[in-house]
C-alpha positions as MATLAB code, in Angstrom:
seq = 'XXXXXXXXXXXXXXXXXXXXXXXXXXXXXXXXXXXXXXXXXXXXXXXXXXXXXXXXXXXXXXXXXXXXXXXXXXXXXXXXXXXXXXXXXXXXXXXXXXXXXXXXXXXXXXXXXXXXXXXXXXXXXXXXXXXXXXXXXXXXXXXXXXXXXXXXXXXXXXXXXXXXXXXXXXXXXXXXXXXXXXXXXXXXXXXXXXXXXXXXXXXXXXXXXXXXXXXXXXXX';
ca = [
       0.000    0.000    0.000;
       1.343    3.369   -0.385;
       1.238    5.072    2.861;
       2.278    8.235    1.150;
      -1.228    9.116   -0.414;
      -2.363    8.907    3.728;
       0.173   11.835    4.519;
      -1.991   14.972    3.325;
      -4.971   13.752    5.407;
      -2.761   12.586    8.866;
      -0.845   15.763    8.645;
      -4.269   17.743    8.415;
      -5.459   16.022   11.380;
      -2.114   16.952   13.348;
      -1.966   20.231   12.236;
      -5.344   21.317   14.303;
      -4.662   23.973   16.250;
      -7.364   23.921   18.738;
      -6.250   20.451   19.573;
      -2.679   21.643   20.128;
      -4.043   24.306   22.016;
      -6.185   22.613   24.491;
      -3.932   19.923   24.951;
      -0.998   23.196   26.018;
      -3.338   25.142   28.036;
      -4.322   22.134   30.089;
      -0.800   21.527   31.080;
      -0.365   25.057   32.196;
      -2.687   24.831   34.918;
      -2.265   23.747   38.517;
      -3.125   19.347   38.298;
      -3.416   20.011   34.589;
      -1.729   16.836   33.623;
      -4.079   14.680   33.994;
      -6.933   16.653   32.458;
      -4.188   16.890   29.266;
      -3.500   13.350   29.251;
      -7.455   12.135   29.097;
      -7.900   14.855   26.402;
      -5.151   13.441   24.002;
      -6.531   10.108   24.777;
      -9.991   11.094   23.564;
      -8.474   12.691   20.372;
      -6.584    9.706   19.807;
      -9.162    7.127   20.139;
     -11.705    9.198   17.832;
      -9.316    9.127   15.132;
      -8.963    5.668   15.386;
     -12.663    4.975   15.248;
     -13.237    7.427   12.580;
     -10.053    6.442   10.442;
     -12.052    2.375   10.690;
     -15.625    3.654   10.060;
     -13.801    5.833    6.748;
     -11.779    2.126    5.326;
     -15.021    0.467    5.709;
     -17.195    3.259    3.641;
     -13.902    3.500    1.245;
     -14.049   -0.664    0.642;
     -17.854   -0.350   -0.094;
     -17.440    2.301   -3.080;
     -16.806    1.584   -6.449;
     -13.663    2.588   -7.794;
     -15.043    4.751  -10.591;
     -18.628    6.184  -11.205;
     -21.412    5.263  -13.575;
     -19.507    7.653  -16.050;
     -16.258    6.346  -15.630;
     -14.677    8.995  -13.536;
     -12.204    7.396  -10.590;
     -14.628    8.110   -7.310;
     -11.469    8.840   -5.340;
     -10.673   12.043   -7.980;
     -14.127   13.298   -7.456;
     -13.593   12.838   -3.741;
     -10.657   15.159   -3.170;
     -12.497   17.707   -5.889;
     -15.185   18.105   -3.288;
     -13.094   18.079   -0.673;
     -10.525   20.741   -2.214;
     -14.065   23.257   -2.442;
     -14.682   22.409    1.316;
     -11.786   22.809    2.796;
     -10.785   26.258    0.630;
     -14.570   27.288    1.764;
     -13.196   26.274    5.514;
     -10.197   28.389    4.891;
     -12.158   31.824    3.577;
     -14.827   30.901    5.810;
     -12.121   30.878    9.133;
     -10.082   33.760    7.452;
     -13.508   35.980    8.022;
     -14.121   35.236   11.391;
     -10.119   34.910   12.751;
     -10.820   37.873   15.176;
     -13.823   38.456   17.359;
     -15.795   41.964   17.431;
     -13.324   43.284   20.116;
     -10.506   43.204   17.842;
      -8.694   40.190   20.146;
      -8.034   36.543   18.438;
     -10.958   33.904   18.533;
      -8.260   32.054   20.015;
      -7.602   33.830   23.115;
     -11.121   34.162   24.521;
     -12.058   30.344   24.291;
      -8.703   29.787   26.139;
     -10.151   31.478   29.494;
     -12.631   28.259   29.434;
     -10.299   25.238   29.485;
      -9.215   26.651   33.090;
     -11.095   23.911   35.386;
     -11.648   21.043   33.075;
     -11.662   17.935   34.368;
     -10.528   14.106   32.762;
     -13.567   13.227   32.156;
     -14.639   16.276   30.669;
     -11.713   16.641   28.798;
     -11.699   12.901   27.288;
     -15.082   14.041   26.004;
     -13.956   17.376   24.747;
     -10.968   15.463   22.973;
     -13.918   13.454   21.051;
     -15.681   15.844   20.411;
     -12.721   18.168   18.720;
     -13.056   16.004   16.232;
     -16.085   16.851   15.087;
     -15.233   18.974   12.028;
     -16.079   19.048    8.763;
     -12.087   19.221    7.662;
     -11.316   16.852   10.073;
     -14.086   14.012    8.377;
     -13.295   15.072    4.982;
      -9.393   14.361    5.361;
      -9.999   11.221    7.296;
     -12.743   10.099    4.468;
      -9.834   10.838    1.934;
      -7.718    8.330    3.940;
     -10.381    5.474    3.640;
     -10.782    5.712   -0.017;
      -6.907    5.468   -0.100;
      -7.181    2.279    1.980;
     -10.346    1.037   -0.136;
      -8.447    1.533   -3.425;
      -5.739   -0.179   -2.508;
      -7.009   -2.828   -0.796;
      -4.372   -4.043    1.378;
      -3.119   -7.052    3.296;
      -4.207   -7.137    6.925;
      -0.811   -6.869    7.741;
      -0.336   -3.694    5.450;
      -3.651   -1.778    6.763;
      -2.686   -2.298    9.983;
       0.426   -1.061   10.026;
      -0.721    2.083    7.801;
      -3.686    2.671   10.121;
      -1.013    2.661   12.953;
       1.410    5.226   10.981;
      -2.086    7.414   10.323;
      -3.008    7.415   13.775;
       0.626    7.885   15.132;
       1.523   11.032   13.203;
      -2.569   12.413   13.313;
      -2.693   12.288   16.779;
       1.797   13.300   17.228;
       0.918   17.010   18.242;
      -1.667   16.414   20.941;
       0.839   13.829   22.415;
       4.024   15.731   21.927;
       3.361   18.771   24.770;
       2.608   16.479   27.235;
       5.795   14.407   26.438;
       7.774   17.585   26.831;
       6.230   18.481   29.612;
       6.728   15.267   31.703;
      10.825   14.813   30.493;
      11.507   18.382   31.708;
       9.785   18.708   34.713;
       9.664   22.076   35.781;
      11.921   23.397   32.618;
       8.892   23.120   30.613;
       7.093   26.212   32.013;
       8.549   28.370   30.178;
       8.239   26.290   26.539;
       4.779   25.485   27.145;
       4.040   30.080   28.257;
       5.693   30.737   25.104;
       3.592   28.076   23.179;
       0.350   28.928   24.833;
       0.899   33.044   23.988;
       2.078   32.134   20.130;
      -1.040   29.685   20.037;
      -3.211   32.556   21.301;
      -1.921   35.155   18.345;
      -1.583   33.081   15.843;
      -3.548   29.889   16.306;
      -6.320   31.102   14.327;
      -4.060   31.966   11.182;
      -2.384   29.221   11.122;
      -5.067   27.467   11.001;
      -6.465   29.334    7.391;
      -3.110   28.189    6.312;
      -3.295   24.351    6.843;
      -6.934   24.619    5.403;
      -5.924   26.478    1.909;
      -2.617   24.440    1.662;
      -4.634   21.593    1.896;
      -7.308   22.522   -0.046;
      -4.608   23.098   -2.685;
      -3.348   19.489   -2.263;
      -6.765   18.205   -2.839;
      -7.473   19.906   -5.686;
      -3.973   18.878   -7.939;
      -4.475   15.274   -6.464;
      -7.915   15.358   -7.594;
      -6.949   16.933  -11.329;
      -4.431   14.029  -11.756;
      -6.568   11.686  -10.793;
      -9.196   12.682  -13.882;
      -6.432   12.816  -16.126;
];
């Protein structure tokens, strides 16, 4: 199987910003670690189930429409239009009426979240039309290839390891330096809080732009 047509949509998933950013401003609060652990779980664990629910859908379509055209091509046309749509659509609303980022004001919330709350937030972060268009993307790769057991699970594990590798990768830093990380994790929560919503019109138009040039080759 060629795990390289699963990159665009794990590196989507990992580049979520609001993920990234709950998962830092959880450890910056007092008994935050545990909170930050349960919510990486939850992210994890949805992208598992949604990554098997997308290779079963991807098995069950045809590999080219009543007209001929490869499904898969048609699938990353649409999802090129929705995810550049994301892109203007976040690029409109990046700062609230008070002139501040979106990103700053939703960060005063994640202040006293629990585990269990924020295994259930981690879920439910998921719940994004990017997020389910890049992880549908991934099943039709799967169903089109139609790998050994052996080879899916071992590209489902490589999906899942690099899709969920920024909500994982704070908390690692945090626990190897201790006290040390304080400062790392400030400086990511304040660039998160500028920036965050920016960089997240980036991933969605560089993406989009993917999408579109795999889908044009794939009429060709």
């Amino acid at each position: 199987m060629d795990v390289l047509g699963l990159v665009p949509g794990a590196v989507g998933i990992a580049l979520s910003p609001l993920t990234v950013a709950s998962v830092v401003f959880l450890l910056g609060q007092r008994r935050g670690y545990g909170s930050a652990v349960a919510l990486a779980a939850g992210w994890v664990c949805t992208i598992v189930v949604a990554l098997v629910l997308a290779v079963l859908v991807g098995e069950r379509l045809p590999a080219t429409s009543g007209s001929g055209t490869p499904v898969q091509a048609v699938v990353a046309l649409v999802a090129a239009a929705l995810l550049l749509g994301l892109a203007a659509w976040q690029w409109v609303r990046r700062r609230l009426p008070d002139g501040s980022p979106a990103s700053s004001r939703w960060s005063d919330r994640m202040e006293a979240i629990g585990p269990g709350r924020a295994f259930a937030l981690g879920a439910l972060l998921f719940l994004s039309p990017k997020l389910f268009v890049l992880v549908l993307a991934a099943g039709l790769a799967f169903g089109e290839a139609g790998p050994s057991v052996p080879e899916a699970v071992l590209a489902g594990a490589v999906f899942v390891v690099v899709s969920g590798s920024t909500a994982v990768l704070p908390i690692v830093l945090a626990v190897s330096l201790g006290e040390r990380a304080r400062r790392a994790l400030a400086g990511m929560r304040a660039w998160i809080a500028r920036w965050g919503s920016l960089s997240l019109v980036l991933v969605l138009a560089g993406l989009g732009v993917l999408q579109l040039v795999i889908g044009l080759s794939g009429l060709r």
